[in-house]
C-alpha positions, 0 to 999 in steps of 0.5 A: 472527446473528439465530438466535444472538440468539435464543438468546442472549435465549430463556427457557431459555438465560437460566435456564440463565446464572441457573443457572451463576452461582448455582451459581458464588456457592454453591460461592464461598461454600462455599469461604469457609465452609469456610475460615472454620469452624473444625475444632470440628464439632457432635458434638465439641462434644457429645462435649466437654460430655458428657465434662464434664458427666461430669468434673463430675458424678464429682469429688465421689463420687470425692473421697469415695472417695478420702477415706473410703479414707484414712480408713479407712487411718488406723483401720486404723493406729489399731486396730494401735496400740491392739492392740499397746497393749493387748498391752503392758498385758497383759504388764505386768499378767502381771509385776505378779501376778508377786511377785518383780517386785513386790517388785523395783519396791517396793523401787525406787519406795518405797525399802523394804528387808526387815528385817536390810538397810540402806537407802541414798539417794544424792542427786544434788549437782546434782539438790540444786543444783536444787531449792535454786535452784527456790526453797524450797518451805517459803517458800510456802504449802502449797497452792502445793506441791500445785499445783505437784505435781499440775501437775508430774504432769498433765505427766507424764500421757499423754492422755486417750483415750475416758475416761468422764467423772469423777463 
């Protein structure tokens, strides 16, 4: 007994206890740890802001690709618009040095008639009805009338694109 003792008290087998409990309370704690720490390491939540941090930093340029790409699908679209435009103006005006239709839309537009013909004007009844009910024109003065007209033909008028202005 007195050798078991001994042991029981020496340095080394005291050390040796120390030890095992030690040992025993950090793998207790680990297992806690481990428990407890969630599966978010340090390197995905680096790799996580990076990839932010990137998503911040691309929204804004690739909004403006995005942007000036419609952008410039929309000029296209206007271009395309104006060609064809500007192709329907040049077979008119290829019509208009044409004197036979000249001559036709003269005598529509004006109501002229070559000599030795009779001219006719058919007047719409309802058309008449209409006028009669707008109220007479004769009733107001004459600047009311041209007012009227000018208005009457600035409706009629399509917009004004890139005019120069009036001097």
């Amino acid at each position: 007994m007195a050798v078991k003792d001994r042991d029981r008290f020496s340095t080394a087998t005291r050390i040796r206890i120390i030890g095992e409990q030690t040992a025993a309370r950090v793998y207790r704690s680990q297992t806690k740890r481990q428990a407890r720490r969630s599966r978010l390491t340090g390197r995905a939540a680096l790799l996580a802001m990076v990839l932010c941090s990137l998503v911040v930093a691309l929204a804004y340029p690739i909004r403006q690709y995005v942007a000036q790409r419609a952008e410039i699908a929309d000029l296209q679209r206007e271009r395309q618009e104006t060609r064809d435009r500007v192709e329907d103006l040049r077979d008119l005006k290829a019509r208009w040095q044409d004197d036979a239709y000249a001559e036709q839309q003269i005598r529509l537009r004006l109501h002229y008639v070559m000599p030795g013909e009779t001219g006719f004007v058919v007047v719409d009844p309802d058309a008449a009805e209409q006028a009669r009910a707008e109220g007479g024109a004769a009733d107001r003065p004459w600047y009311r009338n041209v007012w009227d007209g000018v208005d009457k033909a600035d409706a009629r008028r399509p917009p004004a694109v890139n005019r120069p202005p009036r001097q």
